[in-house]
C-alpha positions as CSV (number, residue, x, y, z in Angstrom):
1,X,-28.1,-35.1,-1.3
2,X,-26.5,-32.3,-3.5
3,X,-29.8,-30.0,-2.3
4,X,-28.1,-30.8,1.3
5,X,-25.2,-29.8,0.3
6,X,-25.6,-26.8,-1.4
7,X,-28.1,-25.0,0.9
8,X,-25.7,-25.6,4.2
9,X,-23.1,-24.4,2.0
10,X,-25.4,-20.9,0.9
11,X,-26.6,-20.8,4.6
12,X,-23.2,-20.5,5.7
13,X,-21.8,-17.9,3.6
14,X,-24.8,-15.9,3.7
15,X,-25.8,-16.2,7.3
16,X,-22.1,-15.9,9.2
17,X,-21.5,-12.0,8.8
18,X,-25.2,-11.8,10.2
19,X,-24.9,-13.9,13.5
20,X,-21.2,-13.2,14.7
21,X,-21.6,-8.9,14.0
22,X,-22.7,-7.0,17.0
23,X,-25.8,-7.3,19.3
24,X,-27.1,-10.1,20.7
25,X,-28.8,-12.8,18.5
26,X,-33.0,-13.6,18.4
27,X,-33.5,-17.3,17.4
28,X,-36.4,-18.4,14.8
29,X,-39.0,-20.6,13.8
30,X,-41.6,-20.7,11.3
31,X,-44.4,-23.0,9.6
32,X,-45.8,-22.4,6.6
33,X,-48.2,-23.9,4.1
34,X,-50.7,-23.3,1.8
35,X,-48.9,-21.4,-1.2
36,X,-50.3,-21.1,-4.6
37,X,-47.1,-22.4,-6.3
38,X,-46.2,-25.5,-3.4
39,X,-48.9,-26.1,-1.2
40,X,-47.2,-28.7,1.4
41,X,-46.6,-27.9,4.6
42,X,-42.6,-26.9,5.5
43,X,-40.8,-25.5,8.2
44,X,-37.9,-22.6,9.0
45,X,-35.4,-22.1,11.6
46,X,-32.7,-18.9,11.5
47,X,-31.8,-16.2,13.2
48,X,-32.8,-12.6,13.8
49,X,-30.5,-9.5,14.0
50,X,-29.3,-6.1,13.3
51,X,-32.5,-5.7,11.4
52,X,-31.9,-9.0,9.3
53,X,-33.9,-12.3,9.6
54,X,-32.1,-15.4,7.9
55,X,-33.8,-18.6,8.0
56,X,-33.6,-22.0,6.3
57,X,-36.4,-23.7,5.2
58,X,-37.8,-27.3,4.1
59,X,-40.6,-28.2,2.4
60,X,-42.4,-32.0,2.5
61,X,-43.1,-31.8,-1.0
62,X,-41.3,-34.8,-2.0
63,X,-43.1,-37.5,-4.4
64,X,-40.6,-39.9,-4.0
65,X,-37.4,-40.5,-1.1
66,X,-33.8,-39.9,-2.2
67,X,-33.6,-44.2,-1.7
68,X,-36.8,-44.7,-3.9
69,X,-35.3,-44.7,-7.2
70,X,-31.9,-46.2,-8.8
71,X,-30.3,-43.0,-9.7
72,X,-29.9,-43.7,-13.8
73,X,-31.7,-44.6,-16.1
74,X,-33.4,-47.6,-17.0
75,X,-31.0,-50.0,-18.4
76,X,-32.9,-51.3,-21.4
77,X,-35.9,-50.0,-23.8
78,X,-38.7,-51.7,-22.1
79,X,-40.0,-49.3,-19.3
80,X,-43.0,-46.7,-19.2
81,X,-42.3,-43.7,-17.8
82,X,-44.6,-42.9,-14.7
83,X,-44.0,-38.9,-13.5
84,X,-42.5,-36.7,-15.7
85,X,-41.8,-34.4,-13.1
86,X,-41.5,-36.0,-9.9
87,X,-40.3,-33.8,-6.8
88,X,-37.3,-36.4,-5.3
89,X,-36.2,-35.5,-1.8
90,X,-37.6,-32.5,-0.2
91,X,-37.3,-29.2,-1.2
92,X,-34.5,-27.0,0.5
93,X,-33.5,-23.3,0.2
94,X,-32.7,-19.8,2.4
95,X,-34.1,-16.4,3.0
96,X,-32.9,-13.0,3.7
97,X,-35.4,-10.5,4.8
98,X,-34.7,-7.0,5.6
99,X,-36.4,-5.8,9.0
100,X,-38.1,-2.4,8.0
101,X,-39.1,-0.6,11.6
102,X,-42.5,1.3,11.3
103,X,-42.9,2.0,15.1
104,X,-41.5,0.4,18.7
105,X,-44.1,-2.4,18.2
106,X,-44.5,-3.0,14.2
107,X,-41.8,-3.8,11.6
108,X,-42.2,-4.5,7.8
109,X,-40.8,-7.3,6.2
110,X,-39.3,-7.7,3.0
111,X,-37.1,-10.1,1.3
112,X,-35.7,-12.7,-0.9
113,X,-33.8,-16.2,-1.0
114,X,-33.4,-19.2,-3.9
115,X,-34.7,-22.6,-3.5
116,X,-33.6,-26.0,-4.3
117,X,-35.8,-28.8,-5.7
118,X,-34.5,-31.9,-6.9
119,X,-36.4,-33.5,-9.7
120,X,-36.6,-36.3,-12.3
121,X,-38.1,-38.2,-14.9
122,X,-39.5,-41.5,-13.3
123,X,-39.4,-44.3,-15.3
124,X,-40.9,-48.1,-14.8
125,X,-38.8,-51.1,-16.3
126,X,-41.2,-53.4,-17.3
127,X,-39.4,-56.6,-16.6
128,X,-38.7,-56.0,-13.3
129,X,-41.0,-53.3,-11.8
130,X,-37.9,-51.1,-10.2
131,X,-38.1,-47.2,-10.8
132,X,-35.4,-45.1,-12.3
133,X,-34.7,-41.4,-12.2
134,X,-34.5,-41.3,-16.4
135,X,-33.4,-38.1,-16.7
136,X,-32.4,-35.2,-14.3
137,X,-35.0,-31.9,-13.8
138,X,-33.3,-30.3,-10.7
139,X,-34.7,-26.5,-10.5
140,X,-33.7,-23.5,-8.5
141,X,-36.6,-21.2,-7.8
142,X,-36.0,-17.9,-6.8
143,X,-38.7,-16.7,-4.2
144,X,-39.5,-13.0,-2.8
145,X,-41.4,-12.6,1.1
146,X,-42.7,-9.6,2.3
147,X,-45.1,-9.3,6.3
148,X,-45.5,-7.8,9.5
149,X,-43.3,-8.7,12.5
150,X,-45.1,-7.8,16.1
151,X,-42.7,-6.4,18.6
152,X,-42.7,-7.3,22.4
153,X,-40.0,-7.4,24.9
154,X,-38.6,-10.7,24.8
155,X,-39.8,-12.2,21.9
156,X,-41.9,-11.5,18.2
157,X,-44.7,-13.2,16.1
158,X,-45.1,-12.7,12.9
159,X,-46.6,-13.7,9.4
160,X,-45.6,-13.0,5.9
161,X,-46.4,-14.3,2.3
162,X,-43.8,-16.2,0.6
163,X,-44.0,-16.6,-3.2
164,X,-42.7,-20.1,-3.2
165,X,-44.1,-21.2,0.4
166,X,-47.4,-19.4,0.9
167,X,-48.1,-18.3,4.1
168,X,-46.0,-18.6,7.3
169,X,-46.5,-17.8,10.6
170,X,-43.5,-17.4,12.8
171,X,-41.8,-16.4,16.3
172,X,-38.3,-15.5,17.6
173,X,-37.0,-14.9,20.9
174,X,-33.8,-14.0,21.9
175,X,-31.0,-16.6,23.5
């Protein structure tokens, strides 16, 4: 829940000047997958304008559901401790990518954003088989993007590498 929180509250801040300033707003979506760093599958949606893309991602890289583990840990000394480094909940975070024209049909892409992972310690109590986060390994990952965005007149395609999300194929269109 706090990785919910805190990337509608970044997304907000960092996307409002974008979408309510000037010409008319190009919607987008994105899949990606395959990365070096996380290779599970995730998804973007943002929005596209005055030479800005801003998207917000997820990632299905979770090991365990938010409601899989008791949220503290283990209550007594008999337990055994199962992942030291489980992903809990899915992986969140936001992009900002700078649109770099190169002709009327080809634009360069380059950018940045932070990413939100929540993790733990799992832990097994032996007496009654229930797992507990034992101790709290939450990360923020910086990332950096940089591809090609194809121009036509009512909507783009594009692909870029994403340090943190591999490779992502995308499309926006205007409203």
């Amino acid at each position: 829940m706090k990785n919910g929180i805190k990337i509608f509250l970044l997304s907000i801040i960092f996307t409002s000047p974008v979408i309510n300033a000037g010409e008319p707003v190009q919607w987008y979506f994105g899949l990606s997958g395959g990365g070096d760093t996380n290779p599970n599958a995730g998804f973007s949606w943002g929005a596209v304008k005055n030479n800005w893309m801003w998207n917000i991602s997820v990632i299905g890289d979770n090991d365990y559901a938010t409601d899989e583990l008791l949220d503290y840990p283990v209550p007594h000394n008999d337990y055994t401790v199962t992942n030291n480094d489980a992903t809990v909940g899915n992986t969140m975070g936001f992009d900002g990518t700078k649109i770099i024209k190169l002709s009327e049909t080809v634009s360069f892409l380059l950018g940045g954003g932070l990413y939100f992972r929540g993790g733990c310690e799992v832990a097994e109590s032996n007496v009654t088989g229930w797992e507990y986060c034992q101790s709290n390994k939450d990360e923020t990952i910086p990332s950096i993007n940089t591809g090609l965005f194809l121009i036509a007149p009512d909507s783009q395609v594009g692909i870029r590498a994403h340090s943190y999300r591999g490779v992502e194929l995308f499309v926006s269109w205007f409203n």
